[in-house]
N, C-alpha and C positions, 0 to 999 in steps of 0.2 A: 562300619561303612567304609568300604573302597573311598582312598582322598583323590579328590576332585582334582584335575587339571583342566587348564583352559583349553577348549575344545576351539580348532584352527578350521577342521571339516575339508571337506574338498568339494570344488566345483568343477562339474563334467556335463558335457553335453548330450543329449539319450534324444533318442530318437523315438515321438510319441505321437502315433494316430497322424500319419503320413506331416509333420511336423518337426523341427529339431526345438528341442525346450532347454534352457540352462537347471541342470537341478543338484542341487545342495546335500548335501551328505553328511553325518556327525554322529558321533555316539553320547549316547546319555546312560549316564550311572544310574541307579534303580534305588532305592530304599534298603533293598535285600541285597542289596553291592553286586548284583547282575547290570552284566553292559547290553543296554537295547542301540541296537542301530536305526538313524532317524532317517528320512531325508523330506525334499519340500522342493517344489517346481519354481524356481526364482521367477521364469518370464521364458518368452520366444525367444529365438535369433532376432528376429524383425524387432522386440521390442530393448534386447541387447546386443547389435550387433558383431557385437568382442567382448572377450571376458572381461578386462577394465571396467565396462561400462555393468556387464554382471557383477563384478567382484565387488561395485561399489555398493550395488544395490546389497550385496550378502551381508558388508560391516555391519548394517545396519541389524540385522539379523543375529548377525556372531554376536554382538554385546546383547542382544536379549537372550539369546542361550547361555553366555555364561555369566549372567544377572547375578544367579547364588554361588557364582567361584571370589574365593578369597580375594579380598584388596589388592595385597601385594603382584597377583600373577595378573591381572590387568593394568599395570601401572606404566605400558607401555602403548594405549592407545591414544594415536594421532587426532590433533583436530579434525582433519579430517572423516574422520571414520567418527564422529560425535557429529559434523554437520550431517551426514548422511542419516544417522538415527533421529537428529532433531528434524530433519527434511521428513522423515517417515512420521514423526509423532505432530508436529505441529504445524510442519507446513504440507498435510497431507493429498490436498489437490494439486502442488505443484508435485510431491513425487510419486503421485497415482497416476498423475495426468485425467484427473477426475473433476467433472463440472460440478460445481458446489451448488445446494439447493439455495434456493433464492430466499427462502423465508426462514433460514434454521439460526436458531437463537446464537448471540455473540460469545455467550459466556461456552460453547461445544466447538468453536476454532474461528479461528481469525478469516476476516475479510477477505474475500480474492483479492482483492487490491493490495492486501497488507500483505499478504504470503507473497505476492509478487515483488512486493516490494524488499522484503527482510530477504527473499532470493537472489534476488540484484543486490544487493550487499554481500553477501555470503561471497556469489560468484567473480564477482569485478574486486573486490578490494579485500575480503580476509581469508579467502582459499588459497591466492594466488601470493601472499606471506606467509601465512603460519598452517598453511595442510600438512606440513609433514610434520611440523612439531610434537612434539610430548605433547600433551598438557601440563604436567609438572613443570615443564622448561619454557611454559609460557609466562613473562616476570612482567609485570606494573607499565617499572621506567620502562623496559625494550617498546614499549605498547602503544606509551605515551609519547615516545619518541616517534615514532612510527607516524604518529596519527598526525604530527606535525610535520611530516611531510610530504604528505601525500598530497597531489597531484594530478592531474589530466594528463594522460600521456601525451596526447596530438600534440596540446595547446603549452603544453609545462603549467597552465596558470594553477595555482593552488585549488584545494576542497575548500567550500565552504564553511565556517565552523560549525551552523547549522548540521552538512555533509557529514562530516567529521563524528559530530557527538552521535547521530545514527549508528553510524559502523560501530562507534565504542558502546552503546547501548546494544549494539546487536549482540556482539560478542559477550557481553557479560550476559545477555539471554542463555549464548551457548551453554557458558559454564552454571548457571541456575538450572539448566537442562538438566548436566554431568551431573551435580549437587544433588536433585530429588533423585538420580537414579544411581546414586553413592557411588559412581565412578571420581568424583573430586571431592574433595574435604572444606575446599576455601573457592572463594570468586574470584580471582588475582583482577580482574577489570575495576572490580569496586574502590580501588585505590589508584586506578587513571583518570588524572585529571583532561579534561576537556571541555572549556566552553562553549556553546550553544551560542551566543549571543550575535546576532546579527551585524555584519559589516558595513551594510549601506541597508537603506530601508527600502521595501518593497517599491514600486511604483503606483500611485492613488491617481486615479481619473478625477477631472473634476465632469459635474453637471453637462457641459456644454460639451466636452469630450465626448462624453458618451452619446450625445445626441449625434456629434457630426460623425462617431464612426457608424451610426446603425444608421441614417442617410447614406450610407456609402455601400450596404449590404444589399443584398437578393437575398432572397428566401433559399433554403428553408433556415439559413446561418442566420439572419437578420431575426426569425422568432426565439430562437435560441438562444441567440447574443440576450436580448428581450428579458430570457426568463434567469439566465443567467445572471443580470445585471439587478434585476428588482425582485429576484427571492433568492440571491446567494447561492442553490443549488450548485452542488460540485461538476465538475465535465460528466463524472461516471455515470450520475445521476440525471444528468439532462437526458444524455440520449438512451436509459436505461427507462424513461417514459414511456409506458401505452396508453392508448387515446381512454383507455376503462379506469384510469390512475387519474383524470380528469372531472370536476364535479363541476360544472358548470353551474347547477342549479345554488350549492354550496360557497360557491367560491374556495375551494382549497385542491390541491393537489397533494393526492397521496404518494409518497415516495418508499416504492416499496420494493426498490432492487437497484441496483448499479454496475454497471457494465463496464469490465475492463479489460482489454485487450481482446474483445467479442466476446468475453465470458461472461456470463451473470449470475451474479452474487448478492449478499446479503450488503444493503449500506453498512458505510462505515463505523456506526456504532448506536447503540439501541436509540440516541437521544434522534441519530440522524433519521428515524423513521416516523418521526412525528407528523403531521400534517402541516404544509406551507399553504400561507394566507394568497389569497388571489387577485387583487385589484380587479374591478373593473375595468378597466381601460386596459390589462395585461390580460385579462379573459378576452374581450375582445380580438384582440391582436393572435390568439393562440385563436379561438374559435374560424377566424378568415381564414388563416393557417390551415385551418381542419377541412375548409372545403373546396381546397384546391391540393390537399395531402393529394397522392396518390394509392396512400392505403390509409384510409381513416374509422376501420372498423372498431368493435370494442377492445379486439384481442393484439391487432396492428401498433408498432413502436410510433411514435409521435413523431419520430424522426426518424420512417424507414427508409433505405436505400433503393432507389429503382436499379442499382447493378447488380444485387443480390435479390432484387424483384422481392422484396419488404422483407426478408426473410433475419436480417440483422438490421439493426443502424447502422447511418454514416458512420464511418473514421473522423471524430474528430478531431484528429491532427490533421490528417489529409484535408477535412474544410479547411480548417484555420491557416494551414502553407500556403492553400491555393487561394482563397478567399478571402479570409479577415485581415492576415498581415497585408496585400494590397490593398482592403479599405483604410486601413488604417494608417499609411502611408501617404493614401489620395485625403486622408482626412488631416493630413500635415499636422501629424502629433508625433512626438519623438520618445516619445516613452515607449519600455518596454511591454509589451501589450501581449497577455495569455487568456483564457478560459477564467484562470485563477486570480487575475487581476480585476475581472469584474466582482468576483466574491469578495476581494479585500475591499474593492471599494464600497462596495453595499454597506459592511461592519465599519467602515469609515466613515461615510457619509451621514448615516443612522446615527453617530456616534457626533459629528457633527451638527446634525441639527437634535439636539441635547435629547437625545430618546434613554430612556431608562436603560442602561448597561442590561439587566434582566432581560429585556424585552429584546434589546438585540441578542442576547446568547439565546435565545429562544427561538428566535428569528434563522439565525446560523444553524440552530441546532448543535451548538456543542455540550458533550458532556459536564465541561468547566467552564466554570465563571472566567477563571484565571487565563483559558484559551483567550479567551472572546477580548479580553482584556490587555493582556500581553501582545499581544499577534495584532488581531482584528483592528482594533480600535487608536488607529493612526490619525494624532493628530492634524488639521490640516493648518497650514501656514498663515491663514486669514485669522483662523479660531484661537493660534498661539499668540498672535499678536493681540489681537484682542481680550484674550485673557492676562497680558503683559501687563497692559495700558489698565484695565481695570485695577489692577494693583497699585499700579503708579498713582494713577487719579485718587485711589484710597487712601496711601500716604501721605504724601504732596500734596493734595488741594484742602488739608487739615489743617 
């Protein structure tokens, strides 16, 4: 058999059915040591408006063609050219530009949310250091050095170590990518250190808080805020609600998609599709809701937008800039206040008035015990002292 060399191919622009297409070109060696010439329509102009933006999409492609060429003759591909093939294998709706079905099982690819998310890593913090790198020339220490200094550019103020351990988590995903598809031999990330450990603790609402910031609300943020606060539901998942996802007769809501960035997708992981309990008094408040909705059909988002005439949900960021951080200001509280702080405070709270750690991870919906545990379940200052003083009393009054 004819010996294999790494096939580089060319990209040319051909002109297809009143159209200009980017399309790829390569020869492939045969069995019989005959050379078949290939080629495959990358995409439009429109959808790559210059070859960079082609060529990128093609790496992806050139490492699966030459998949069975020797070790040695690939031992010069860039990170770069490996996020673009992990972009195509696992984070496929971001580089199809492909809306994800809403009900397809976790274990067949990652969450919109999450591919968006490991993107925004990729692109803000480890393309813009090591895209041009080898992989071989990517080392431990250089990594771990790195990670400790990184930075907001605006503000200079440092990443979070939480921030931090993401990107080094991302990247050692990269190279477990390289690994099954025997472009690398070793993980060099698995040897950088980075802790996770939080610097200050989140911000916990108490009771009264929450009351005086949803006194301070209008509809339709005020029912949101609502369901937010007393079923922990994540942002994606609030307004990722249709009024048919609602049982009234039941008491539960089914959460059966989440919406991010107007996309909708599969929740964030199979525990997160369970069914949330309903209070009666939280039925109610969502049921008033419903008859002053202005789309409140079966098939209608709970929280559609009259500027989109129901056709999406609100932004909510755009609520919360325009709306919640002014109540929340007129409600003279100083804390930091998100979407995401009504859910820690839930796992708080719950965890506060002594509920079965179970029953809250069930409540959350996390996969792990140890999430709900770790994260969630923030002491509150009344509860620490008390549990202080019970020790004391225990010793001391013996």
């Amino acid at each position: 058999m004819r010996r294999t060399s790494y096939q580089k191919g060319s990209l040319k622009l051909a002109d297809r059915k009143k159209r200009k297409v980017w399309e790829f070109r390569w020869r492939e060696v045969q069995i019989d040591g005959s050379i078949r010439r290939k080629n495959i329509v990358i995409g439009t102009l429109g959808e790559f408006p210059n070859e960079s933006t082609a060529q990128a999409a093609v790496d992806a492609l050139r490492l699966a063609i030459n998949k069975q060429t020797p070790q040695q003759l690939i031992k010069n591909i860039s990170l770069e050219t490996l996020v673009n093939h992990y972009r195509e294998h696992e984070l496929p709706d971001i580089f199809k530009h492909t809306k994800p079905t809403a009900d397809l099982a976790e274990e067949d690819r990652k969450s919109y949310a999450t591919q968006v998310t490991y993107n925004g890593y990729l692109q803000k913090w480890i393309l813009p250091r090591w895209g041009s790198y080898r992989l071989l020339d990517i080392k431990a220490p250089e990594v771990e050095q790195w990670l400790k200094s990184l930075c907001f550019p605006k503000t200079s103020l440092p990443l979070a170590r939480g921030s931090k351990a993401k990107v080094r988590n991302v990247m050692s995903a990269l190279f477990s990518h390289a690994i099954r598809w025997e472009w690398a031999e070793k993980n060099p990330i698995t040897s950088v250190r980075q802790s996770s450990k939080r610097q200050k603790a989140p911000d916990v609402l108490t009771a009264p808080e929450i009351m005086a910031i949803l006194k301070e609300l209008a509809e339709p943020l005020r029912t949101m805020i609502e369901l937010d606060a007393f079923t922990g539901l994540r942002r994606g998942e609030l307004i990722g609600l249709r009024w048919e996802d609602t049982d009234f007769d039941s008491l539960v809501l089914h959460v059966r998609r989440s919406v991010v960035a107007m996309v909708e997708g599969a929740p964030k992981t199979e525990a997160s599709q369970k069914e949330v309990p309903l209070d009666a008094q939280l039925a109610q408040s969502l049921w008033l809701w419903k008859q002053v909705a202005p789309y409140s059909a079966p098939g209608d988002w709970v929280f559609g937008s009259p500027h989109m005439k129901g056709t999406q949900p609100y932004w909510p960021g755009t609520l919360w800039r325009y709306y919640g951080r002014p109540a929340v200001l007129r409600a003279k509280i100083k804390k930091r206040v998100s979407y995401h702080t009504f859910r820690h405070t839930f796992g708080t709270l719950l965890n506060a008035n002594g509920e079965n750690p179970k029953v809250v991870q069930e409540l959350l919906r996390h996969a792990s015990l140890k999430v709900t545990t770790d994260v969630y379940m923030q002491a509150m200052s009344p509860q620490k002292r008390e549990a202080q003083s019970k020790l004391v009393k225990m010793v001391m009054e013996k």
